[in-house]
C-alpha positions as CSV (number, residue, x, y, z in Angstrom):
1,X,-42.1,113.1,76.0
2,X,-44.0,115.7,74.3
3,X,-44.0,117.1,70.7
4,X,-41.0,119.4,71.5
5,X,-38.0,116.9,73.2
6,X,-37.6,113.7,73.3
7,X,-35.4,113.8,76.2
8,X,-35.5,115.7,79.1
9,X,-32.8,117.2,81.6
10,X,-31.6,115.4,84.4
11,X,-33.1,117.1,87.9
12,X,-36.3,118.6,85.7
13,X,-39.7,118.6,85.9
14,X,-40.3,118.5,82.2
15,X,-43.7,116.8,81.3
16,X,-44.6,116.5,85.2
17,X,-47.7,118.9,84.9
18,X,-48.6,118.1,81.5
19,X,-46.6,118.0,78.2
20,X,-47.8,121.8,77.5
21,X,-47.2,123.1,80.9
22,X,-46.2,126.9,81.3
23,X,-46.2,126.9,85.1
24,X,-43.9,124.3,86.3
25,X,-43.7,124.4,90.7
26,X,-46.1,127.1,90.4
27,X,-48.8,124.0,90.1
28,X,-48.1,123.3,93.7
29,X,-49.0,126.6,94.4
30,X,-52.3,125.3,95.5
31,X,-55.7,126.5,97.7
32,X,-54.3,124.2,100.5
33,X,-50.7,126.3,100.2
34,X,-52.9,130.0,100.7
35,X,-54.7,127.9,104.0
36,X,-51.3,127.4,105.0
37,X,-50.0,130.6,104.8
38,X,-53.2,132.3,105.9
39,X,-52.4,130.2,109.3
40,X,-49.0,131.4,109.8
41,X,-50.7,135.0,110.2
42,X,-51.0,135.9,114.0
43,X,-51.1,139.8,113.9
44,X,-52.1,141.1,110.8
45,X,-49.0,142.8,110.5
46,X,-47.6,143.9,106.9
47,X,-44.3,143.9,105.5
48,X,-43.2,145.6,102.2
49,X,-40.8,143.3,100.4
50,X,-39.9,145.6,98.1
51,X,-36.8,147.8,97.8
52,X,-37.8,151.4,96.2
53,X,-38.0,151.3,92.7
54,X,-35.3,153.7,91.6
55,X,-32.8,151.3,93.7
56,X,-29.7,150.1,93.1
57,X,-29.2,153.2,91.4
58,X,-27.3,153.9,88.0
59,X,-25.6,151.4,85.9
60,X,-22.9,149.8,88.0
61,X,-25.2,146.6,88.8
62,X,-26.2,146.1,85.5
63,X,-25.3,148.3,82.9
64,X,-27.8,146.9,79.8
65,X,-30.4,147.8,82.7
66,X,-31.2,151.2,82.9
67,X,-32.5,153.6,85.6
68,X,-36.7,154.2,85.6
69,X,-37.5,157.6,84.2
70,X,-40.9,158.8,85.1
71,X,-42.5,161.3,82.5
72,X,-46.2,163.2,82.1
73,X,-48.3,162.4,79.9
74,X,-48.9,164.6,77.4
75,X,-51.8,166.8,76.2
76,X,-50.7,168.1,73.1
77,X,-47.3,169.8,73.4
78,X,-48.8,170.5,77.2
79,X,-47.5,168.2,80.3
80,X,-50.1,166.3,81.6
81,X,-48.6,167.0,85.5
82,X,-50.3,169.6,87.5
83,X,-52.8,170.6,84.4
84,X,-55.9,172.8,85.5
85,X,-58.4,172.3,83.6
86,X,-59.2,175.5,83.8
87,X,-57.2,176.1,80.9
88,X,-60.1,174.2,78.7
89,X,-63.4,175.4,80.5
90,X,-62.8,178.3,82.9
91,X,-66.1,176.7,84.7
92,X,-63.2,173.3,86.1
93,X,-61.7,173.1,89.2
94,X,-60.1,169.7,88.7
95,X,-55.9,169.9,88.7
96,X,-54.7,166.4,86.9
97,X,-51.6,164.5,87.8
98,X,-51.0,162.0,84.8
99,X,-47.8,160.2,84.2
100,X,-45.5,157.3,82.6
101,X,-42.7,155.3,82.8
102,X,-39.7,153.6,81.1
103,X,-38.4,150.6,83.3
104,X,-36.4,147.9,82.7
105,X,-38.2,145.0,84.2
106,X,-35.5,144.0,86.6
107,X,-34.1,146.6,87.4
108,X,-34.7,146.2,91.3
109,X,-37.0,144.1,93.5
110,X,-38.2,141.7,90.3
111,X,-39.4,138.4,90.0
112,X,-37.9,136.2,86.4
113,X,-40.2,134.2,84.3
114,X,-39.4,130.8,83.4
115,X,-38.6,132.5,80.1
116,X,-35.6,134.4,81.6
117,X,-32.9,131.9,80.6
118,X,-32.7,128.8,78.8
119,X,-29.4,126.5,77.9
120,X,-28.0,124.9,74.8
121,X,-29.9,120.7,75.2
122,X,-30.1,118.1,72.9
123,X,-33.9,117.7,73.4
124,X,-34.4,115.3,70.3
125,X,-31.6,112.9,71.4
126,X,-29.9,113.2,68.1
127,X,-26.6,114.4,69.1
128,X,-27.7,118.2,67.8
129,X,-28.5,120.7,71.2
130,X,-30.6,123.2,70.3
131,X,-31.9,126.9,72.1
132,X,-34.4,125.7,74.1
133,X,-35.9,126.8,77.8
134,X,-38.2,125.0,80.5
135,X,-40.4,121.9,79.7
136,X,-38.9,121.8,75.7
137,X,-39.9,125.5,74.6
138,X,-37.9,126.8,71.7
139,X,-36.1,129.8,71.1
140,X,-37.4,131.7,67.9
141,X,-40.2,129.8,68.1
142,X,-41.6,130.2,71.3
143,X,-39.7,132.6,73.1
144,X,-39.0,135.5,70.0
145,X,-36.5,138.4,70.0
146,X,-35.8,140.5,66.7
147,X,-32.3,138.5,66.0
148,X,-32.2,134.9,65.7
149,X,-29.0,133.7,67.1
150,X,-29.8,130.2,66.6
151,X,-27.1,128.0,65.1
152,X,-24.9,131.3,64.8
153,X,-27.3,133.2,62.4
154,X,-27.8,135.9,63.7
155,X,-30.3,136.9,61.4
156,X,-32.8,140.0,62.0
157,X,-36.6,138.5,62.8
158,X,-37.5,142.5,62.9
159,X,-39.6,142.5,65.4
160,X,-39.8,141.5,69.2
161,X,-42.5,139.4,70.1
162,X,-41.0,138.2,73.3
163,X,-42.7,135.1,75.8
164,X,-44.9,133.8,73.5
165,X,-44.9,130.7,75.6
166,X,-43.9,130.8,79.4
167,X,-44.3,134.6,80.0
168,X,-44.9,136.4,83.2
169,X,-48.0,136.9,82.5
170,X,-49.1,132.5,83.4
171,X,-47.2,133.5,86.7
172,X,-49.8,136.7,87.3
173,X,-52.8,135.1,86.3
174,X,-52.3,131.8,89.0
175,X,-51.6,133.9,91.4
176,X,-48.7,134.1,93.9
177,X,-49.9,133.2,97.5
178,X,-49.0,131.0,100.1
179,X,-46.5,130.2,102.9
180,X,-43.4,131.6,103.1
181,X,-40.2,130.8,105.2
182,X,-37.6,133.0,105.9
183,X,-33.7,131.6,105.7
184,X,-31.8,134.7,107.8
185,X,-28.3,134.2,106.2
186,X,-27.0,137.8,108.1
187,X,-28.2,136.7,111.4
188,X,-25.8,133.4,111.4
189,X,-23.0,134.1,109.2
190,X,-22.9,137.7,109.0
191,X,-22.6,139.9,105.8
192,X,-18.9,137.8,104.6
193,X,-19.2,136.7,100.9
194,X,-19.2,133.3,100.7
195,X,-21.5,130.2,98.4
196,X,-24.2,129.4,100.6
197,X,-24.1,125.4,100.3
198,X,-26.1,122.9,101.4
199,X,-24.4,122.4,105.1
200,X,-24.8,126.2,105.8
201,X,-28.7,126.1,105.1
202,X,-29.2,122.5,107.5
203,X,-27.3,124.8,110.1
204,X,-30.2,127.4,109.6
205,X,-32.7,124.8,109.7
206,X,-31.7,123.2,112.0
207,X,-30.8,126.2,114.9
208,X,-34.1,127.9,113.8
209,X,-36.0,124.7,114.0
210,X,-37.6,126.0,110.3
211,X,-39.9,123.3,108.4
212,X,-39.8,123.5,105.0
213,X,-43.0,122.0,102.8
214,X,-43.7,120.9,99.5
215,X,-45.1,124.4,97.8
216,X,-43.7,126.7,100.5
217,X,-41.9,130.3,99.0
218,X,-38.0,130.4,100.4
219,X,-36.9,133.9,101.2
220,X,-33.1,134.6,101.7
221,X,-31.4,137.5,103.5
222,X,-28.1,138.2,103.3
223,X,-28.2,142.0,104.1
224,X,-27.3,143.5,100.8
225,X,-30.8,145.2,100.9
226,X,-29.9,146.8,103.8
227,X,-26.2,148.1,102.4
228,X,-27.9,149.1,98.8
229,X,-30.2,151.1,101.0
230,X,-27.4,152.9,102.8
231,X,-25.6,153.8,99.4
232,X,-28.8,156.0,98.4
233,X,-28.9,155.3,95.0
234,X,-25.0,154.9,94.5
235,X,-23.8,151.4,94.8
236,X,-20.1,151.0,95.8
237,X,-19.9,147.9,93.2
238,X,-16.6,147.3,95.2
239,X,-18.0,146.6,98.9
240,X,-20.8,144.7,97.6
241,X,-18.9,142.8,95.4
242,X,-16.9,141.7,98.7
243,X,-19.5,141.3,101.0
244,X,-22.9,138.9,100.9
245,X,-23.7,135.7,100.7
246,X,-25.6,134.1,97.7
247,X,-26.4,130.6,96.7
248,X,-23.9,127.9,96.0
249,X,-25.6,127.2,92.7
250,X,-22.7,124.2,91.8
251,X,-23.7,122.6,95.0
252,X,-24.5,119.2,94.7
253,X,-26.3,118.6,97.6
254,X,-28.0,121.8,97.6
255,X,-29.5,121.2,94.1
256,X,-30.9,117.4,95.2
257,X,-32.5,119.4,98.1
258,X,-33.9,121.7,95.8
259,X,-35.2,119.3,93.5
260,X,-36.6,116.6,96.5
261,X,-38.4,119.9,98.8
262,X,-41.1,120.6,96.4
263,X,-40.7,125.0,96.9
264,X,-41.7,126.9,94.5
265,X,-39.9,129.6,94.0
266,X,-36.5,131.1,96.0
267,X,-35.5,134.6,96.7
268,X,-33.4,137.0,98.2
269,X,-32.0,140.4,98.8
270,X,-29.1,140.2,96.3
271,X,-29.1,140.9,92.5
272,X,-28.9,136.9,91.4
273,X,-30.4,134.6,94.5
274,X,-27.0,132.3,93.4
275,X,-23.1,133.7,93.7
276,X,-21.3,134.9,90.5
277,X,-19.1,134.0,88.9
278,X,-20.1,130.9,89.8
279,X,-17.7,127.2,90.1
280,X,-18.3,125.7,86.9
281,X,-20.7,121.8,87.4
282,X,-18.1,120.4,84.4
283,X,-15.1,121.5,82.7
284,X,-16.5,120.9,79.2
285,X,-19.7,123.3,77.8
286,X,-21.9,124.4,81.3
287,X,-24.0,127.1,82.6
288,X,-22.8,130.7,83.6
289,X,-25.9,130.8,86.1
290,X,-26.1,127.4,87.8
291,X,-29.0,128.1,89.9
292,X,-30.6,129.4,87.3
293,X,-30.3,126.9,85.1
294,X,-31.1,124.3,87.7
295,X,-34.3,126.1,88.5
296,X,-35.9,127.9,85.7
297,X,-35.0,125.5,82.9
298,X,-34.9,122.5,84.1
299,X,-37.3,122.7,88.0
300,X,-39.2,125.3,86.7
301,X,-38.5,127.0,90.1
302,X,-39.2,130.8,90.3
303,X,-36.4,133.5,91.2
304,X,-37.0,136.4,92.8
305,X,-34.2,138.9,93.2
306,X,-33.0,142.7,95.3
307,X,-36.2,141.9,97.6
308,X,-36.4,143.6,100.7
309,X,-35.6,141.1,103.2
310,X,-33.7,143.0,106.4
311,X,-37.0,144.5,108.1
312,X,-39.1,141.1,108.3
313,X,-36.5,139.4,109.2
314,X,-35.3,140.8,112.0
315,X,-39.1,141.2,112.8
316,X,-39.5,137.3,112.9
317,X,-36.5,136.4,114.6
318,X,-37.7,138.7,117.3
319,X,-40.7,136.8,117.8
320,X,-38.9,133.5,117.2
321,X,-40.8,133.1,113.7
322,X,-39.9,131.9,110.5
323,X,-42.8,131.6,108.4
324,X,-45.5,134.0,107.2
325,X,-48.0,134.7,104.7
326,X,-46.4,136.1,100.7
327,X,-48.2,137.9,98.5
328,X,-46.6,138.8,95.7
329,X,-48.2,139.2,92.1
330,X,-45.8,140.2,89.6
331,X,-47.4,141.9,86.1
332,X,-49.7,140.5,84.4
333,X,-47.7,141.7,81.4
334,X,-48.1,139.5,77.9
335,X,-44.8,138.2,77.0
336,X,-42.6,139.9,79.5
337,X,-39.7,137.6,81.0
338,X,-39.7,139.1,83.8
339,X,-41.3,141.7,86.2
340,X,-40.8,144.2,88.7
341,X,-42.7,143.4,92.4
342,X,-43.9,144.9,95.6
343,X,-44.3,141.5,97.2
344,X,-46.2,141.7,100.9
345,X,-45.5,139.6,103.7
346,X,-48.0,139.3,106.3
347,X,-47.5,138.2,109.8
């Protein structure tokens, strides 16, 4: 119990690390964690994680996220791209390349903040739920856009302060290291669409002989990255949206397991890590994101989504591997709720 809820969620970590915690599994994250991935490294071998920026391409994904747009800085009314400097001292040889860009932070390969989404809870016990997200932090409070939409105001703050609590920026500054195991969905089920439950990931386990660890990173491929690839900046919104596996976020079974493993954080090659629309947990006031809610609000469990899985995994299943050493920092960007990622897995 802490100053902001009386009562916590079932299945949450609230209050676990310390009543003003920001990092929730991330604590597990430890020194001993990086040994342990540093040991599963055999070859030196790197693997980019990370899907090219500019990917999926367009709108169709998401259409509140938009495309990055790379620009030059500017010198004046001058470009700042492929400037002599000449032009200012005729005695310069130097040619500069300076640019910018607009991004939506998860727009691709991205990791989410604990401060990505939150869910309607009665944290004082009094019968009155209120906006609230991981470990009792408020919206308008803590976590600040520029309309307050709390008890159906929807009244303009004016400005967008954003994360002031749980922001990517905790996630940065800890660090994100350690040992990694790979759960290669494709390789035993194919690319069918279907909620990845608790029985299908035992299967896994159990054929690939995988051991899981309190603290460990669990990466999921599916073999969207590879199709998005293919489609070169032009998803076909109607294959992909009949094709892939993701998460059976209603799962009973697979949220205890999620909740009794210790992992930190869980990722995969498709745009949510859990299946949408997902099968509701009640038939009264729940969740649109089940996984979500299960792990950012109430494990504080990190997401990582459109990561580029396909390449590794095939890689480790060749060598009849599973685990490897993750490196993936995301931004170390103040009050961002999320961030894009070139994650690196080393083998």
């Amino acid at each position: 119990m802490t100053a902001r809820w009386k009562k916590r969620p079932p299945l949450s970590t609230w209050g676990d690390f310390g009543p003003d915690d920001q990092l929730g599994r991330l604590n597990l994250l430890t020194a001993a964690k990086v040994r342990e991935g540093v040991a599963e490294v055999q070859e030196g071998r790197t693997f980019c994680l990370s899907l090219p920026l500019d990917l999926p391409g367009g709108t169709a994904m998401n259409p509140r996220r938009l495309p990055p747009q790379l620009n030059a800085t500017r010198r004046g009314e001058l470009a700042n791209m492929t400037y002599p400097l000449s032009r200012d001292d005729a005695r310069l040889s130097d040619v500069i390349c300076d640019d910018s860009v607009t991004l939506a932070l998860q727009y691709s390969t991205q990791w989410d903040s604990l401060a990505h989404m939150g869910q309607w809870f009665d944290v004082n016990d009094n019968g009155k739920p209120e906006m609230v997200f991981y470990n009792g932090y408020k919206a308008g409070v803590d976590i600040v856009g520029e309309t307050d939409y709390r008890a159906g105001c929807g009244c303009d703050q004016g400005t967008h302060l954003g994360a002031k609590r749980l922001g990517i920026e905790h996630m940065a500054q800890h660090g994100i290291q350690g040992r990694a195991v790979m759960i290669d969905i494709k390789r035993h089920f194919g690319i069918k669409r279907f909620a990845f439950g608790y029985r299908h990931l035992q299967q896994i386990i159990e054929a690939d002989r995988i051991e899981i660890r309190p603290g460990d990173l669990i990466c999921f491929r599916t073999g969207m990255d590879e199709a998005i690839i293919a489609m070169n900046g032009e998803p076909d919104m109607a294959f992909l949206s009949t094709h892939f596996a993701g998460l059976d976020g209603s799962d009973a079974e697979l949220r205890q397991w999620i909740h009794d493993s210790g992992v930190v954080a869980l990722l995969a090659d498709n745009p949510a890590v859990e299946i949408l629309p997902a099968t509701p947990l009640n038939a009264d006031f729940y969740p649109s994101h089940p996984l979500h809610d299960l792990c950012l609000f109430r494990l504080g469990v990190y997401l990582g989504e459109l990561w580029l899985m396909s390449p590794l995994a095939d890689w480790l299943a060749g060598q009849q591997r599973y685990a490897f050493l993750l490196t993936a920092p995301p931004l170390r960007l103040p009050g961002a709720v999320g961030s894009p990622a070139t994650p690196i897995a080393t083998v």
